[in-house]
N, C-alpha and C positions, 0 to 999 in steps of 0.2 A: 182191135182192142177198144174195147166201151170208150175207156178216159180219152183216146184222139177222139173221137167222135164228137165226147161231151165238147172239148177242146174248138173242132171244128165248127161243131155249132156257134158257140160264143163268138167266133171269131169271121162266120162267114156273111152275119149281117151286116158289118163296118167293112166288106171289102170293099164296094162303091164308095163312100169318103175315103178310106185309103187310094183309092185307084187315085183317085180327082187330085191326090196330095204328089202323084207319084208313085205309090208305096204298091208292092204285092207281097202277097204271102208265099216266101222264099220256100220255108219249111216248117213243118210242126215236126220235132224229133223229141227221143230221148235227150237229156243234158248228157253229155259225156264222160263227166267228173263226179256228179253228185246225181246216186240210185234216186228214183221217187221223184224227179224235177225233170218240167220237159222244158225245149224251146220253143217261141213262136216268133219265128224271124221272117220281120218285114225289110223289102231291099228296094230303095231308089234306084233306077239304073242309069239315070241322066248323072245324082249325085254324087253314088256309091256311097248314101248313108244308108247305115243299116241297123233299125231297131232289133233290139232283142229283148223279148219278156220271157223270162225264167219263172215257171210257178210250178209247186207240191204238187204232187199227186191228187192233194184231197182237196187243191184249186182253193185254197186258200190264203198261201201264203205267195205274195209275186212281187216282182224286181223288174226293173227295163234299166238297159242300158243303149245309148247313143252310138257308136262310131261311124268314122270317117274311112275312105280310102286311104289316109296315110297314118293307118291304127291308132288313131286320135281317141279313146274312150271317156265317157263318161254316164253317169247314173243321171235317171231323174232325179232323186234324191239330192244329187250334189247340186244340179242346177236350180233347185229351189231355195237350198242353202245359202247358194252366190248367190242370188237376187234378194238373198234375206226376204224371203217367204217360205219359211219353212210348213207355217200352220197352215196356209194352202195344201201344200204336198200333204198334211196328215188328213185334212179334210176327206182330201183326194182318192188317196192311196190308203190308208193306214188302217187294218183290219178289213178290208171289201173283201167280196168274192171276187173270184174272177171274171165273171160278168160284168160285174161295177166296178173293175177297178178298168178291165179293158175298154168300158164304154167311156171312160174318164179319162183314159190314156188318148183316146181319139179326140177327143176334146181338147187335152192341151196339144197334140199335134198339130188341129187343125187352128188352133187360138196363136199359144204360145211359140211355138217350136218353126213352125210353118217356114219361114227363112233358111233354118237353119235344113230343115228336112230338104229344100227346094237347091239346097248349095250356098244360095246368095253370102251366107255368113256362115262362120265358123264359133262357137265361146269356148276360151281353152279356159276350165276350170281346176283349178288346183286341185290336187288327189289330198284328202284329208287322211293322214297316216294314224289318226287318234291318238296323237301324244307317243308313239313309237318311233323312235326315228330308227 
């Protein structure tokens, strides 16, 4: 199917800094739950952290989430939240293709996150329920 491909492509220049972090590319799949959205799941296997970026079909709209081995979740979004930088994360993230958003994801992996990807630490961030309790 074209879209893996395209998918593959983006994603197969940052193998090498992901390797160096840890990280391989577990799988590129369909999303399970939601038609038209694939996964691209990186997996520590020292850590058992495992990223996971969710994006559109049309590779423009994308999501990453964190966890841990003891189903600990969370989004980048929330983690820029709790450190109160959010307008980093929109710099970052907010409207890119999937090329610029992945090439920026590797970026704060290898910046930001790095600790956390390697095990050394954990940040358990509050789930933001948006005023629904």
């Amino acid at each position: 199917m074209k879209i893996l491909t395209t998918i593959e492509n983006i994603v197969e220049p940052y193998l090498p800094e992901l390797e160096k972090l840890g990280l391989v590319l577990n799988a590129i799949e369909f999303h399970p739950q939601i038609p038209d959205y694939f996964n691209i799941i990186l997996f520590n296997q020292t850590s058992g952290i495992t990223i996971k970026t969710m994006t559109s079909k049309k590779l423009t709209a994308s999501t990453t989430s964190i966890s841990n081995d003891q189903s600990q979740r969370w989004e980048i979004r929330d983690y820029f939240l709790f450190i109160n930088n959010e307008q980093r994360h929109a710099e970052l993230f907010f409207q890119k293709s999937l090329a610029e958003y992945f090439r920026n994801l590797v970026l704060i992996l290898k910046k930001d996150l790095n600790s956390i990807i390697s095990g050394e630490k954990w940040v358990n961030i509050p789930f933001d329920f948006g005023g629904a309790k």
